[in-house]
mmCIF file of the N, C-alpha and C atoms, coordinates in Angstrom:
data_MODEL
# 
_entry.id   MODEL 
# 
loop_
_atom_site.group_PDB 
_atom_site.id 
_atom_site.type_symbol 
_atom_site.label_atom_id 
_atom_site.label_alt_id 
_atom_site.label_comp_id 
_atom_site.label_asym_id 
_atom_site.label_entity_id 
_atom_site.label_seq_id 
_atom_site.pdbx_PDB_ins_code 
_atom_site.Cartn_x 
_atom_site.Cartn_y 
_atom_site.Cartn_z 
_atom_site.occupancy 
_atom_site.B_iso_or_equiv 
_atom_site.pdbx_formal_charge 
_atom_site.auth_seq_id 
_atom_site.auth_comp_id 
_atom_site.auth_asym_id 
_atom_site.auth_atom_id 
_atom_site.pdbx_PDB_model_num 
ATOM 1   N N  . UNK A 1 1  ? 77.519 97.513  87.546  1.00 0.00 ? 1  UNK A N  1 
ATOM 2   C CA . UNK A 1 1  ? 77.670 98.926  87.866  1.00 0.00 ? 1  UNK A CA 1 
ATOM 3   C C  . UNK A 1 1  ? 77.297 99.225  89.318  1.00 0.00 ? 1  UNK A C  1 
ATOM 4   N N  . UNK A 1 2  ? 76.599 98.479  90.322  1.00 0.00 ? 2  UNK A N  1 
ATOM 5   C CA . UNK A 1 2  ? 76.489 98.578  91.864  1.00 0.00 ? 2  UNK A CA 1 
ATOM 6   C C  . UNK A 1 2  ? 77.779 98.991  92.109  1.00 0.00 ? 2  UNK A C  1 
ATOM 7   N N  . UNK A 1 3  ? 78.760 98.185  92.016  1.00 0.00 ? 3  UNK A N  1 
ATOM 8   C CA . UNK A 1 3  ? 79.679 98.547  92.486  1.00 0.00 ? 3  UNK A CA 1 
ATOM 9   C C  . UNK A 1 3  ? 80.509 99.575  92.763  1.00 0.00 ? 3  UNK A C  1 
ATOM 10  N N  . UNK A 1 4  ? 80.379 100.037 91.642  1.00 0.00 ? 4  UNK A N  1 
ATOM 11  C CA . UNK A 1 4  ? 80.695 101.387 90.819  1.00 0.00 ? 4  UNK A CA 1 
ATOM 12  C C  . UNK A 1 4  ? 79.733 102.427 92.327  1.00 0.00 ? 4  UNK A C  1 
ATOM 13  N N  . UNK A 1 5  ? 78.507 102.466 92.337  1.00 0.00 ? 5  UNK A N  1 
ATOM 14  C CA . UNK A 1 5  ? 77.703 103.619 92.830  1.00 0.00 ? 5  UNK A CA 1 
ATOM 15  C C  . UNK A 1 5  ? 78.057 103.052 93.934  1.00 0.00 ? 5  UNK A C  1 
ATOM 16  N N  . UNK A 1 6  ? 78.640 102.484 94.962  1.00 0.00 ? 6  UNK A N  1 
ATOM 17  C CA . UNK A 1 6  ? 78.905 102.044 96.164  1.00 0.00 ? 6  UNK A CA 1 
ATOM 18  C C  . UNK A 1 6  ? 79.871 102.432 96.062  1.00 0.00 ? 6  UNK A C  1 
ATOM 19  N N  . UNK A 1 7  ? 81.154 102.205 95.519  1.00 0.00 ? 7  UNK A N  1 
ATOM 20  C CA . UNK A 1 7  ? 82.269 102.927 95.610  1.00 0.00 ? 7  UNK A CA 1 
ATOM 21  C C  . UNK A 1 7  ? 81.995 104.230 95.571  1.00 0.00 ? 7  UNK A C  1 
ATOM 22  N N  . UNK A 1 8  ? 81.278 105.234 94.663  1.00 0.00 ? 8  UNK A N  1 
ATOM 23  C CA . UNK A 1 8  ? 80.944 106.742 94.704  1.00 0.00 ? 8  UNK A CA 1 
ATOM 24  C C  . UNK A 1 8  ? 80.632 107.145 95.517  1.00 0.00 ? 8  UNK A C  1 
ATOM 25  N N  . UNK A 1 9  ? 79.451 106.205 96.546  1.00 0.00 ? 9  UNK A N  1 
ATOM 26  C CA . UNK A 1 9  ? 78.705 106.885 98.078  1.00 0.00 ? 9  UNK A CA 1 
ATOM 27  C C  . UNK A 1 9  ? 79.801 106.338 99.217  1.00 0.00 ? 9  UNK A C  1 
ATOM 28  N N  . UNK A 1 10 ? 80.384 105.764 99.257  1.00 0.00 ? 10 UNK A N  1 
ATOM 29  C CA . UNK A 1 10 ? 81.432 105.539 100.602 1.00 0.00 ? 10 UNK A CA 1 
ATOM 30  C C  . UNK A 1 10 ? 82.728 106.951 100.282 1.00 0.00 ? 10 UNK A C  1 
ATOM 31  N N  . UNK A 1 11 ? 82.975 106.909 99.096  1.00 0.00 ? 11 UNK A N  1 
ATOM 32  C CA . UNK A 1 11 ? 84.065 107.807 98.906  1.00 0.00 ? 11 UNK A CA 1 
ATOM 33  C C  . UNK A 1 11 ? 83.582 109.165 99.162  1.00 0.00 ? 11 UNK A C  1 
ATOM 34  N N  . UNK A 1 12 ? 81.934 109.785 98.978  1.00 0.00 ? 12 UNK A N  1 
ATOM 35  C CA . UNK A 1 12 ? 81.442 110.811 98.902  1.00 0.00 ? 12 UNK A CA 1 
ATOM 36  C C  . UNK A 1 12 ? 81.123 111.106 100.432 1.00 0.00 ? 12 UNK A C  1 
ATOM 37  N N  . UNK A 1 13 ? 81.116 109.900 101.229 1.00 0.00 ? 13 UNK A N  1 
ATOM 38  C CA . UNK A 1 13 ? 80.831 109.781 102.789 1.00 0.00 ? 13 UNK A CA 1 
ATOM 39  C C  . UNK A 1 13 ? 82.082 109.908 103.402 1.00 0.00 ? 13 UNK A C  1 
ATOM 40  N N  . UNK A 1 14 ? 82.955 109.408 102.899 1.00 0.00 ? 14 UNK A N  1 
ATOM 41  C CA . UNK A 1 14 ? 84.611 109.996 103.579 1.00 0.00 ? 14 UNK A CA 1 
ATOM 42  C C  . UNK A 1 14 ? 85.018 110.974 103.613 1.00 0.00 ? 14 UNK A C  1 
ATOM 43  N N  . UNK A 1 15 ? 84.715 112.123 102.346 1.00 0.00 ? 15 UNK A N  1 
ATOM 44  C CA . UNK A 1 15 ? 85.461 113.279 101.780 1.00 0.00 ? 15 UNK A CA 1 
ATOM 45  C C  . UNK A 1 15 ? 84.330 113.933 102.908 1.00 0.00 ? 15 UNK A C  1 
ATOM 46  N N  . UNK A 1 16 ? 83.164 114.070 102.787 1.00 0.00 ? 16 UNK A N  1 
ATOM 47  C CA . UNK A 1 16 ? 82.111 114.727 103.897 1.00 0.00 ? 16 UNK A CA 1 
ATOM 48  C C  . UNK A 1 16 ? 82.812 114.462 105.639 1.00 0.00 ? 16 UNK A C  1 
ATOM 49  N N  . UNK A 1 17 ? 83.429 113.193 105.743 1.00 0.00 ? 17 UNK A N  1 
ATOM 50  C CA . UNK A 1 17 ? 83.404 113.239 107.400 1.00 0.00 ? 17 UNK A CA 1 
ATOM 51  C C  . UNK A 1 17 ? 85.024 114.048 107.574 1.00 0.00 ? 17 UNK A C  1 
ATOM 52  N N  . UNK A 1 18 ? 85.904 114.122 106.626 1.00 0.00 ? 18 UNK A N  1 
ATOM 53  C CA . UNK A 1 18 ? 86.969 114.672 106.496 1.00 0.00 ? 18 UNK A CA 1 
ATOM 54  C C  . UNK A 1 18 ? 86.591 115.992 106.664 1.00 0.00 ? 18 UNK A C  1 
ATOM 55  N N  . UNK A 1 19 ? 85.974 116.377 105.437 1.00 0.00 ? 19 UNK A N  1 
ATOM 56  C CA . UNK A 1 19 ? 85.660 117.838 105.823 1.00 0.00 ? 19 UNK A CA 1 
ATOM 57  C C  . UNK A 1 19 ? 84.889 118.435 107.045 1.00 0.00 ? 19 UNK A C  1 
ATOM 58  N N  . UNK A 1 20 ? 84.126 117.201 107.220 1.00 0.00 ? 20 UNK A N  1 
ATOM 59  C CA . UNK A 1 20 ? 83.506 118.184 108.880 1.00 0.00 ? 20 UNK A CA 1 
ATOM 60  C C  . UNK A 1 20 ? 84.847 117.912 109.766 1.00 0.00 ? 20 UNK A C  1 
ATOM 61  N N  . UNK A 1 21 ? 85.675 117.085 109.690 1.00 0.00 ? 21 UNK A N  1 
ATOM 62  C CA . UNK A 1 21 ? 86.395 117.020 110.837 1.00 0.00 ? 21 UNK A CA 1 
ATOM 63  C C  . UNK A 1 21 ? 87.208 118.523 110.893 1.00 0.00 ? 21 UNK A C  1 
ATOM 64  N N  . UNK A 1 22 ? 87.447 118.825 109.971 1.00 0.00 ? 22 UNK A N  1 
ATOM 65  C CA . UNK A 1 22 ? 88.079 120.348 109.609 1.00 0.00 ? 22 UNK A CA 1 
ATOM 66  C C  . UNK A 1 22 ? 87.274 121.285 110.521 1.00 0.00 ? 22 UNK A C  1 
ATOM 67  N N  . UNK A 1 23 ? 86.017 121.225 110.202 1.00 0.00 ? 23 UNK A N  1 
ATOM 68  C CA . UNK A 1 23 ? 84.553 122.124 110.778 1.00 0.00 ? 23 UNK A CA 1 
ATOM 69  C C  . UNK A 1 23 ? 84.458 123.070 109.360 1.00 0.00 ? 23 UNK A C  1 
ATOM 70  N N  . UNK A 1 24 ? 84.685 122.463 108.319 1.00 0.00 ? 24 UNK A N  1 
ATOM 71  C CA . UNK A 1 24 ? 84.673 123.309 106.885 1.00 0.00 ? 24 UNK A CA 1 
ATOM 72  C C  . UNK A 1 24 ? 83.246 122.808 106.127 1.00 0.00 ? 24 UNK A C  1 
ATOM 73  N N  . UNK A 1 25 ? 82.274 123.948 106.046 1.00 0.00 ? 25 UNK A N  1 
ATOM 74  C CA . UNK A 1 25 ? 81.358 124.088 105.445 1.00 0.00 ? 25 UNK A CA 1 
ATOM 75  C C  . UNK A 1 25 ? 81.132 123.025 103.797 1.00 0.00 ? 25 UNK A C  1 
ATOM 76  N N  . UNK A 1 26 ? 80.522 122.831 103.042 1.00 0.00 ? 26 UNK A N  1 
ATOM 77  C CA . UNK A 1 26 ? 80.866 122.689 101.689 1.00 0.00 ? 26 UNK A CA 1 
ATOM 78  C C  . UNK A 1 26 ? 81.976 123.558 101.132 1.00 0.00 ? 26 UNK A C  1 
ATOM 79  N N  . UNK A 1 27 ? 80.958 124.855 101.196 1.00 0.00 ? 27 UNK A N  1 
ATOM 80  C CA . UNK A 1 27 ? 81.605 126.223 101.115 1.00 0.00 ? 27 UNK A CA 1 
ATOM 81  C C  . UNK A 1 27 ? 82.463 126.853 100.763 1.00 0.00 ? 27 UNK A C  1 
ATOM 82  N N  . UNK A 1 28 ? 83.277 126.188 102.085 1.00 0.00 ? 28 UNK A N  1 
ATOM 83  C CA . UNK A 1 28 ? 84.519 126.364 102.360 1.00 0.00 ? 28 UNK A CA 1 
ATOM 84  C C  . UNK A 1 28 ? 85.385 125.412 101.518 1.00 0.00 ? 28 UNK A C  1 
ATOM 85  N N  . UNK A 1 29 ? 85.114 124.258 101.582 1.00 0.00 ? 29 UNK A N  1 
ATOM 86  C CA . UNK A 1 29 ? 86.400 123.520 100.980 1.00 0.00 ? 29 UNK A CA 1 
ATOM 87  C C  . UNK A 1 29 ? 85.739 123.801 99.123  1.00 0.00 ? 29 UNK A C  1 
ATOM 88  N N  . UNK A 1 30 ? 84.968 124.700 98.814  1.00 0.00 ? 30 UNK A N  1 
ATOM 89  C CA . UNK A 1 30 ? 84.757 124.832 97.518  1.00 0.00 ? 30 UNK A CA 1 
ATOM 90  C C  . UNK A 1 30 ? 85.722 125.919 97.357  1.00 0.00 ? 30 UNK A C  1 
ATOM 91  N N  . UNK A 1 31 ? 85.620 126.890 98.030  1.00 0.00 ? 31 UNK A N  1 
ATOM 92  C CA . UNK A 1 31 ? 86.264 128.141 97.809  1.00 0.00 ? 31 UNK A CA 1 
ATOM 93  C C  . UNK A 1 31 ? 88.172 127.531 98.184  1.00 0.00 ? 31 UNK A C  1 
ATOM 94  N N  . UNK A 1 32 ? 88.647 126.886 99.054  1.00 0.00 ? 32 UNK A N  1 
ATOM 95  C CA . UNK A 1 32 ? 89.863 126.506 99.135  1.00 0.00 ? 32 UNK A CA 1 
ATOM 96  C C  . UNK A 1 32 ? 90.230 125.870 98.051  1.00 0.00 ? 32 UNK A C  1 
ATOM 97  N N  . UNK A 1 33 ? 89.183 124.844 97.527  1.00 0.00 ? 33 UNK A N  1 
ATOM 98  C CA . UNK A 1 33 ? 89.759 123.817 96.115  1.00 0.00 ? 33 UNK A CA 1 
ATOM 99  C C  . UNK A 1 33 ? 89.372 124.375 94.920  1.00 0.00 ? 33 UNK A C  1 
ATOM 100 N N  . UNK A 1 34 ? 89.220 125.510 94.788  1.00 0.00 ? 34 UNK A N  1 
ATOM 101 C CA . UNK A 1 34 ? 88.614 126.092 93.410  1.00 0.00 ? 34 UNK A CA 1 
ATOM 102 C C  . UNK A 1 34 ? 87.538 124.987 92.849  1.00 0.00 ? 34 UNK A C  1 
ATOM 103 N N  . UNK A 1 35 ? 86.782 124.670 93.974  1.00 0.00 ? 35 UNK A N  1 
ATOM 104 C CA . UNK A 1 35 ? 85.585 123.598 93.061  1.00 0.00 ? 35 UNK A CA 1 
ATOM 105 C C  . UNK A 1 35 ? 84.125 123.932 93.705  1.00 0.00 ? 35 UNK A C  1 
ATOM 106 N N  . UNK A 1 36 ? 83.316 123.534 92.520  1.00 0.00 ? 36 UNK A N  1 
ATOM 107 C CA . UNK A 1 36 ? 81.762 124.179 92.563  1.00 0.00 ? 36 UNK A CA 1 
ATOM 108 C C  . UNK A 1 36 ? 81.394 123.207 93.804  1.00 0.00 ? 36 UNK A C  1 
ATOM 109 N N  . UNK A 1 37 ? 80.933 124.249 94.438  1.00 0.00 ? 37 UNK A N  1 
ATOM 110 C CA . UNK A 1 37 ? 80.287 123.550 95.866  1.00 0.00 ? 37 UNK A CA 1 
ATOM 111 C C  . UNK A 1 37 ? 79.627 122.793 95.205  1.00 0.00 ? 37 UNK A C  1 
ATOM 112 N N  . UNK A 1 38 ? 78.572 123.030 93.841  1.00 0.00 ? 38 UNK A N  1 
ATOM 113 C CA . UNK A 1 38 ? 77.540 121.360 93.632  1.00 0.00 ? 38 UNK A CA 1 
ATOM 114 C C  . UNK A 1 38 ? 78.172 120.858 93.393  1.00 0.00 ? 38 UNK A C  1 
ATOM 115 N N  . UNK A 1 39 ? 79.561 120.624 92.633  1.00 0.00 ? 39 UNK A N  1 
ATOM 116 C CA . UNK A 1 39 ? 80.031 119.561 92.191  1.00 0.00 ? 39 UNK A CA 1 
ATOM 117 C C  . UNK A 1 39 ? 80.560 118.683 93.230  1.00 0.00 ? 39 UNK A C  1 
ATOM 118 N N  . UNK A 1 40 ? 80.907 119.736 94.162  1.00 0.00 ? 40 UNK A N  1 
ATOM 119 C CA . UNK A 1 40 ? 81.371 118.651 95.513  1.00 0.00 ? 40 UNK A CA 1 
ATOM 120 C C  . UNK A 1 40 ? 80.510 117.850 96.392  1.00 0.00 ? 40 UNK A C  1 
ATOM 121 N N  . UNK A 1 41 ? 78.854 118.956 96.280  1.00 0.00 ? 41 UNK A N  1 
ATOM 122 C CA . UNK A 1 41 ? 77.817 118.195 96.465  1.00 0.00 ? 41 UNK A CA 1 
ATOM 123 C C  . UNK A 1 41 ? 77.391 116.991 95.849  1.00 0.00 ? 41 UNK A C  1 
ATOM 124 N N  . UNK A 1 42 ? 77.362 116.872 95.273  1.00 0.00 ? 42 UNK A N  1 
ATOM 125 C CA . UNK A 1 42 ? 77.147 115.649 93.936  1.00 0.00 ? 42 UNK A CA 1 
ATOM 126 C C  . UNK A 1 42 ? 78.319 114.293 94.497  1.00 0.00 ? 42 UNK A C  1 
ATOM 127 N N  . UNK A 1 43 ? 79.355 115.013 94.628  1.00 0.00 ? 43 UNK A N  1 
ATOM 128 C CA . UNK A 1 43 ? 80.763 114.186 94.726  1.00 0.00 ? 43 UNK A CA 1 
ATOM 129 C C  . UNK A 1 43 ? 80.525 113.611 96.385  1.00 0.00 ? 43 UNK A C  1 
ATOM 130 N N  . UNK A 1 44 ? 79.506 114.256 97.572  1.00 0.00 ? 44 UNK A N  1 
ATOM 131 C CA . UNK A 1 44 ? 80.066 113.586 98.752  1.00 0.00 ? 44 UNK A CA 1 
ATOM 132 C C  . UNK A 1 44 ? 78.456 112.850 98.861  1.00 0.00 ? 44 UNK A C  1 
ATOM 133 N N  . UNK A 1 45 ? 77.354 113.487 97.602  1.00 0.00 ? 45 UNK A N  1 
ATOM 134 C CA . UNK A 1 45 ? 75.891 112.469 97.751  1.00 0.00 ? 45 UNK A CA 1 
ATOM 135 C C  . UNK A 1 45 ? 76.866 111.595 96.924  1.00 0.00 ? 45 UNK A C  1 
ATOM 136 N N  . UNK A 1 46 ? 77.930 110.682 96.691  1.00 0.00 ? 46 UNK A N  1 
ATOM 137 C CA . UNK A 1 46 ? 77.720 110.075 95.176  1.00 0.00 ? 46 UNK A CA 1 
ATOM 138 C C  . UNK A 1 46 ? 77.033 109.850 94.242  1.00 0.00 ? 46 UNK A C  1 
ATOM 139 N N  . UNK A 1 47 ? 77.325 110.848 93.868  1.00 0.00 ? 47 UNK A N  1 
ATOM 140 C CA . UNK A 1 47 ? 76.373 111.216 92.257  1.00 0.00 ? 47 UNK A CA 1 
ATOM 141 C C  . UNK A 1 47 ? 77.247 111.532 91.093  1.00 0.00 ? 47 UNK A C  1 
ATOM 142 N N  . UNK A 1 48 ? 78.752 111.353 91.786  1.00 0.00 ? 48 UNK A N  1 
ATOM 143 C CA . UNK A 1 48 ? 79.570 112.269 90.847  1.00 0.00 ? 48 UNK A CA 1 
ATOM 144 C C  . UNK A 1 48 ? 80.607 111.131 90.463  1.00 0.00 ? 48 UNK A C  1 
ATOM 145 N N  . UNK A 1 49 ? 81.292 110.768 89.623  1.00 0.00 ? 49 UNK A N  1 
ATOM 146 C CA . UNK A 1 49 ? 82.012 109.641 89.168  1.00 0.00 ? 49 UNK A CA 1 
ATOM 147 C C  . UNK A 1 49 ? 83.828 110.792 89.581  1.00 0.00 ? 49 UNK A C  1 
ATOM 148 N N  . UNK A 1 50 ? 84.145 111.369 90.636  1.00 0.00 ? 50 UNK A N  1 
ATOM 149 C CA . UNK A 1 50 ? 85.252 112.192 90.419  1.00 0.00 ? 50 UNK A CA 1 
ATOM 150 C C  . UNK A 1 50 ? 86.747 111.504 90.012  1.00 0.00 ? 50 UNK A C  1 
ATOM 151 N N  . UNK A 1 51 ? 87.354 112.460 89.623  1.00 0.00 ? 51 UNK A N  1 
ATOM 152 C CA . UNK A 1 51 ? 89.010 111.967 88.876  1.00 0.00 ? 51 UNK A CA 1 
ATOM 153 C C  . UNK A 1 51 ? 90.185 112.308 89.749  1.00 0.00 ? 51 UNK A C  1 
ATOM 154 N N  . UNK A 1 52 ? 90.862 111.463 89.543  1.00 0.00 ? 52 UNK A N  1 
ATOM 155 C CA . UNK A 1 52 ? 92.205 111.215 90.228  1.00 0.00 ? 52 UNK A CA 1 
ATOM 156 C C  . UNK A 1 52 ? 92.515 112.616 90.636  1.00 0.00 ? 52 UNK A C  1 
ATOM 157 N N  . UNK A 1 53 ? 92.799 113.337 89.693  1.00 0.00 ? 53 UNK A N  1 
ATOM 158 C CA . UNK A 1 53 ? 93.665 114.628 89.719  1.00 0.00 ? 53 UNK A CA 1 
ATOM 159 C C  . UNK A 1 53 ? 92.461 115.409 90.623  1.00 0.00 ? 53 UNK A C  1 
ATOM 160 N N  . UNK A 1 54 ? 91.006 115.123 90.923  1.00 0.00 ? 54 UNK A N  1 
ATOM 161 C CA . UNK A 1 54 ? 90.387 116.450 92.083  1.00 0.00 ? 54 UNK A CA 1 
ATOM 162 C C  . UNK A 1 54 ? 90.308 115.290 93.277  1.00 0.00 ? 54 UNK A C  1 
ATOM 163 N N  . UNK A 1 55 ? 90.761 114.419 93.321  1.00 0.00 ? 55 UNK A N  1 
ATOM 164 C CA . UNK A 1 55 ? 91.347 113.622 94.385  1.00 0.00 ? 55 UNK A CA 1 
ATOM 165 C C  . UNK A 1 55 ? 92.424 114.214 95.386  1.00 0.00 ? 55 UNK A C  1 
ATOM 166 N N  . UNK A 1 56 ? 93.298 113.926 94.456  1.00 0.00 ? 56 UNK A N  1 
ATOM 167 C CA . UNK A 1 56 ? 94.458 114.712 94.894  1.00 0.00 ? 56 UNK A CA 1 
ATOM 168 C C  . UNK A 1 56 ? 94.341 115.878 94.988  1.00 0.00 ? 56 UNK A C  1 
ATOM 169 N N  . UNK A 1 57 ? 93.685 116.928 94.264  1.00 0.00 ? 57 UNK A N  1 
ATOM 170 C CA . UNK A 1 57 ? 93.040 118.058 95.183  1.00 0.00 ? 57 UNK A CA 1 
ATOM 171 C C  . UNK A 1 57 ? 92.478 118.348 96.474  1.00 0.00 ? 57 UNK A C  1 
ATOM 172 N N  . UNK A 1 58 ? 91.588 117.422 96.656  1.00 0.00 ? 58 UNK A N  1 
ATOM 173 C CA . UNK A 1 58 ? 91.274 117.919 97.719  1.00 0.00 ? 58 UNK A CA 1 
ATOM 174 C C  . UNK A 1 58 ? 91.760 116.990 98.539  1.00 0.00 ? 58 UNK A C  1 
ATOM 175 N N  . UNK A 1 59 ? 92.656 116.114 98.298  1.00 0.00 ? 59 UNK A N  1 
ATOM 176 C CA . UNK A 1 59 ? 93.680 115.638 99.457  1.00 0.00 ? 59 UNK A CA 1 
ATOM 177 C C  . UNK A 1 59 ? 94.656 116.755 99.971  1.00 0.00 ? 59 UNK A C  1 
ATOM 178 N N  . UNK A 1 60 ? 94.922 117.584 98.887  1.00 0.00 ? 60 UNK A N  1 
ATOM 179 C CA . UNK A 1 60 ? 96.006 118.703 99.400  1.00 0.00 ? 60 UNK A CA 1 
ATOM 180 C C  . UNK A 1 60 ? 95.369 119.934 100.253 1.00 0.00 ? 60 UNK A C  1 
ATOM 181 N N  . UNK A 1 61 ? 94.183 120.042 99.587  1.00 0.00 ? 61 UNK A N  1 
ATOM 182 C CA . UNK A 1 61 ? 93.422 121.353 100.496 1.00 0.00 ? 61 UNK A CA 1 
ATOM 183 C C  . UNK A 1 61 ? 92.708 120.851 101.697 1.00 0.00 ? 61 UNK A C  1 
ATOM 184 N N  . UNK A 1 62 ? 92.830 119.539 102.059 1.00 0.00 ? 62 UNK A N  1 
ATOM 185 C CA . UNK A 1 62 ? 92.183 118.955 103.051 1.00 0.00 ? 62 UNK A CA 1 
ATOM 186 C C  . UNK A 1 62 ? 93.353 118.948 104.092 1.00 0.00 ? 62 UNK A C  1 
ATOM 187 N N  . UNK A 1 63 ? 94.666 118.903 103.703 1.00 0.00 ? 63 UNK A N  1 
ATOM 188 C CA . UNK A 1 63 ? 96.211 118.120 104.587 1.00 0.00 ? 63 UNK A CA 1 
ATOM 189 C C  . UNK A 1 63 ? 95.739 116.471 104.425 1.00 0.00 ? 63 UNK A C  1 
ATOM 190 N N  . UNK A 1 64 ? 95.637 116.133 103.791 1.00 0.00 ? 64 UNK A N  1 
ATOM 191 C CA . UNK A 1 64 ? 95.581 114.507 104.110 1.00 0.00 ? 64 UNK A CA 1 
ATOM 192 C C  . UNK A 1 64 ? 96.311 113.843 102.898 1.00 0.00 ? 64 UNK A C  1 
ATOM 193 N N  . UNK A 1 65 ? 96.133 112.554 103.153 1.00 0.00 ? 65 UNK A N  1 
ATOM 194 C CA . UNK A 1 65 ? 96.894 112.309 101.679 1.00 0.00 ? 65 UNK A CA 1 
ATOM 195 C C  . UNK A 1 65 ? 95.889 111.456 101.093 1.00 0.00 ? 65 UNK A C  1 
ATOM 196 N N  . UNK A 1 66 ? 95.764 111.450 99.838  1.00 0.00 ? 66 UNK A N  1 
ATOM 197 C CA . UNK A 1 66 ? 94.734 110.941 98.795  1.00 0.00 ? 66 UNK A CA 1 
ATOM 198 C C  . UNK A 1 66 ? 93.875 109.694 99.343  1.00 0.00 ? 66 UNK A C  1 
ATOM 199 N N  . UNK A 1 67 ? 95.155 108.556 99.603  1.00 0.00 ? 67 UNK A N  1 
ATOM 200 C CA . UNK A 1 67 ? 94.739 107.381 100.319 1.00 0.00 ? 67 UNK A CA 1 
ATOM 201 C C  . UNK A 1 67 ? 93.815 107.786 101.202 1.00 0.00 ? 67 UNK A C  1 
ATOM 202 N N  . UNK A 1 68 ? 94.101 108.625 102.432 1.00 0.00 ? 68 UNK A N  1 
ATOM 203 C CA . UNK A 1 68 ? 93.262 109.072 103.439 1.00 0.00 ? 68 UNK A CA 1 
ATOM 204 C C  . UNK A 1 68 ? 91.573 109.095 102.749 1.00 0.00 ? 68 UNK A C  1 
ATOM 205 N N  . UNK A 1 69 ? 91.711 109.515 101.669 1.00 0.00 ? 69 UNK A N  1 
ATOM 206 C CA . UNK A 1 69 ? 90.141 109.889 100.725 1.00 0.00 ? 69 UNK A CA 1 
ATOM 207 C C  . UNK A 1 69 ? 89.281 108.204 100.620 1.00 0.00 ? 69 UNK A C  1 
ATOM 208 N N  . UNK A 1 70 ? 90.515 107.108 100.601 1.00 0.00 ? 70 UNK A N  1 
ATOM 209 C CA . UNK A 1 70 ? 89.878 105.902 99.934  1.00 0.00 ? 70 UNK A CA 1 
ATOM 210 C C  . UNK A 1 70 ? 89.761 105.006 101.316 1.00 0.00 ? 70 UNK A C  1 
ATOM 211 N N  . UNK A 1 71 ? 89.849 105.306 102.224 1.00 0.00 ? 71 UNK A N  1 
ATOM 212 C CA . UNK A 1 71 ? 90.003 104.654 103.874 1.00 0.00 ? 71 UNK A CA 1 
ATOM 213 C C  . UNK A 1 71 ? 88.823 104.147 103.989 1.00 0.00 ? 71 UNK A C  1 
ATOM 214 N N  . UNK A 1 72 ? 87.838 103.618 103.328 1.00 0.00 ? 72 UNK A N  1 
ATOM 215 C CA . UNK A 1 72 ? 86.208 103.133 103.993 1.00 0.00 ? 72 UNK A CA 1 
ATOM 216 C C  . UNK A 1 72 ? 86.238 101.867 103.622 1.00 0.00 ? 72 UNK A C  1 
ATOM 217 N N  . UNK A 1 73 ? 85.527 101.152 103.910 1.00 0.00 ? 73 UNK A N  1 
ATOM 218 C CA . UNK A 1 73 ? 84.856 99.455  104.057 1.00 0.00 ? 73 UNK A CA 1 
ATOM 219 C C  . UNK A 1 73 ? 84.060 99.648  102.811 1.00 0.00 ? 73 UNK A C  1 
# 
């Protein structure tokens, strides 16, 4: 299961440098993606195991494309 929580904190560290690149608060990309700022909190500490389909969410409310979400080492 390491693996697992390493995959959660690199993916939760991408979606965070994405969104600052925006200059978008939590906040903000909560209120654009209809999603609970904690949950997104949770999702960029990896704490959050998230699903395909709020992937692709916030690939769309971000402009990027999903892949863009999975881009880390």
């Amino acid at each position: 299961m390491e693996i697992v929580k390493d995959v959660q904190k690199k993916f939760g560290q991408r979606l965070a440098e994405l969104r600052k690149e925006k200059g978008w608060s939590q906040e903000k990309l909560s209120l654009e993606s209809e999603m609970a700022r904690s949950y997104l909190g949770g999702v960029e500490r990896g704490k959050r195991n998230i699903s395909l389909i709020n992937i692709c969410k916030l690939a769309e409310t971000l402009g990027v494309k999903p892949a863009d979400l999975m881009q880390f080492d």
